[in-house]
N, C-alpha and C positions, 0 to 999 in steps of 0.2 A: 284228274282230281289232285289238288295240293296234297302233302304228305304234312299229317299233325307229327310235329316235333317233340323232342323226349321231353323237351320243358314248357309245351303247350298242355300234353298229356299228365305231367307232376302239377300243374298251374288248375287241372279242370279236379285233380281227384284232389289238392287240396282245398279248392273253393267246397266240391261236394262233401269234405268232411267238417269245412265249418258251418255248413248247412246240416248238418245230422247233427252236429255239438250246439247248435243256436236254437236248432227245433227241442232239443230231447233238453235246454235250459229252460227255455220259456213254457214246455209243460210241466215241469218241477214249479216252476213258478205258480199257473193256473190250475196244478190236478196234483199235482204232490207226488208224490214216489210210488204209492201203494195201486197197483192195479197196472199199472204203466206197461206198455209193452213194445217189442221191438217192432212190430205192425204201425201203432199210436205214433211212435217217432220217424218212421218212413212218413205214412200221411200226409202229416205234420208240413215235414222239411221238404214234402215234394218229391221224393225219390222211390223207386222200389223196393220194397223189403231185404231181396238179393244185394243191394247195392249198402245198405244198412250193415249188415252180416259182411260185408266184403273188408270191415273196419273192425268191426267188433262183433265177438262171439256171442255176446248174451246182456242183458242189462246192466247185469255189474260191470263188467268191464268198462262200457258208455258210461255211465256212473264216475267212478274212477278214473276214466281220462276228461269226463268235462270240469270235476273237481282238480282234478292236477291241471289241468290247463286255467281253470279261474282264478286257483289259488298264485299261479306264478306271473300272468298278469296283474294280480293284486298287489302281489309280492315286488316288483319290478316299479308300478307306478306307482306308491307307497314310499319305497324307496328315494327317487326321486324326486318326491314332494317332500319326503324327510328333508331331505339335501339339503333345501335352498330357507329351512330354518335352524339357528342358531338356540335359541333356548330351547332347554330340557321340556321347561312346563309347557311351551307353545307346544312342541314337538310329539308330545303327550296327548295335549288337545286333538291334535291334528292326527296321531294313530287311531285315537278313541272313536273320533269322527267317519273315521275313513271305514273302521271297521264296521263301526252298526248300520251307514251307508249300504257296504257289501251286502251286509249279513240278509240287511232287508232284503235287498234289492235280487237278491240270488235265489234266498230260499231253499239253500240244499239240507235235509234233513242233518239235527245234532249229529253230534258224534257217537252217541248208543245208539241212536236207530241206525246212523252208517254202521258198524261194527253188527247189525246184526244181520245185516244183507250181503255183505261182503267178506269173502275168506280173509284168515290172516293176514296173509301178503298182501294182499290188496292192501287191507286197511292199513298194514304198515307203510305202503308207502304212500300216501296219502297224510301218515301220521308224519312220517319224517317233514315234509313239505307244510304240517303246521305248527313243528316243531319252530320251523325257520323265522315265523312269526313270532312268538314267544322269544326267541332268541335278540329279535330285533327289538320289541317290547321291555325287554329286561336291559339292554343297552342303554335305552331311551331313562330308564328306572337310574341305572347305574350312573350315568352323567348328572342327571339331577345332584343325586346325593355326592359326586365329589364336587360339585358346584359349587351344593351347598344349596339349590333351591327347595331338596327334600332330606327329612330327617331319614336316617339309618335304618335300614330295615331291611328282612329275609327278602331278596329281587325273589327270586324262586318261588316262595309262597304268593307274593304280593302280585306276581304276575297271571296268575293262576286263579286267585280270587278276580281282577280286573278282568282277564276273560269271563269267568264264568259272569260277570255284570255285563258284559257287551252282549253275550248270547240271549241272556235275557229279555236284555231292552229291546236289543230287533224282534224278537219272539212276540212282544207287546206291543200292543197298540194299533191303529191305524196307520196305513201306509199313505194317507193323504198326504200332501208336503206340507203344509204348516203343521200339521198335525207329528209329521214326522220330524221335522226341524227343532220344533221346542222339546220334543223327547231326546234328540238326541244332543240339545243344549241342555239337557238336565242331567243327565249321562257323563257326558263331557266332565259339567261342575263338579257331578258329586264323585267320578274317578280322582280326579288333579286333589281337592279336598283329601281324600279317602288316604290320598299317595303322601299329607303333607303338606302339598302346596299351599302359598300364603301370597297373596296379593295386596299392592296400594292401592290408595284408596279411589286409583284410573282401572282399576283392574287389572296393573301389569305383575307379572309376576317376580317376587322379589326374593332374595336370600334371608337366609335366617336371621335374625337379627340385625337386619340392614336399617328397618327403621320401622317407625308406626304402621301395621298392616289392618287391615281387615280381613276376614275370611272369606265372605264369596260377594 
């Protein structure tokens, strides 16, 4: 009998744990957090219960690492669609976007119901990890206003009120895709608005007093 290798063996336990992070995401998605158990998520993902437990101690834990694990994919591919645009307001649009996308599409419970499942340490670092969001956010905030495509304003508060508009929106509504698309084109509008921005009369986004704008 062939002999499995140290990097055949690292290659099968990390397929089988994105197989317990994929199962125990998509029933967040279909059944929600309340009742969930670490039985539900073996099932699920196809595995033994013992082999669940071999990863993780207990639901929060799973918990906390499938949200650290989304949130730094999000974080990462985000990033690099940041990259490859140049204005602030695009730039903006395109965070706005990406994030009620997620938010839908994820379905990990708010941040009060996390914080009531999971001990402090947990939740802190989970917190830390959406701190890095907000920090990116406010960047995005920051450039505008030395552009000059957005009037002067608290980043700090304003970023804070704009998430609390993203959560919202995903929260709302139908997940059908046109259904979801015009929501999250109304989102979009009314954050960039919300933030300042002012547009020609193509829709592109323009500096303050650069010339005749219209508002949306």
């Amino acid at each position: 009998m062939p002999r499995i290798s140290a990097a055949s063996n690292a290659a099968q336990r990390a397929e089988t744990q994105r197989r317990i992070l994929r199962a125990f995401g998509e029933l967040l998605f279909t059944h929600g957090l309340p009742g969930l158990t670490m039985t539900d998520v073996a099932r699920h993902a196809g595995v033994g219960r013992t082999a669940v437990y071999n990863y993780y101690a207990d639901i929060e834990e799973l918990l906390i690492s499938y949200a650290l694990d989304e949130t730094e994919r999000f974080l990462s591919e985000l990033r690099d669609a940041l990259n490859r645009l140049d204005n602030p307001v695009d730039r903006l649009a395109l965070y706005v976007r990406a994030q009620v996308e997620d938010l839908s599409r994820r379905h990990l419970p708010p941040g009060p119901a996390m914080a009531a499942v999971m001990s402090p340490s947990s939740f802190a670092k989970l917190a830390d990890h959406v701190g890095e969001l907000s920090i990116l956010l406010q960047g995005i905030l920051r450039d505008g206003m030395d552009q000059g495509y957005l009037p002067e304003a608290d980043i700090g508060q304003q970023a804070q009120l704009i998430h609390g508009t993203l959560s919202s929106s995903a929260a709302r509504g139908s997940d059908e895709p046109q259904e979801l698309k015009a929501r999250i084109d109304r989102t979009v509008r009314f954050i960039q608005l919300g933030a300042g921005a002012t547009f020609d009369d193509d829709g592109r986004p323009v500096r303050a007093g650069q010339f005749p704008v219209v508002a949306g």
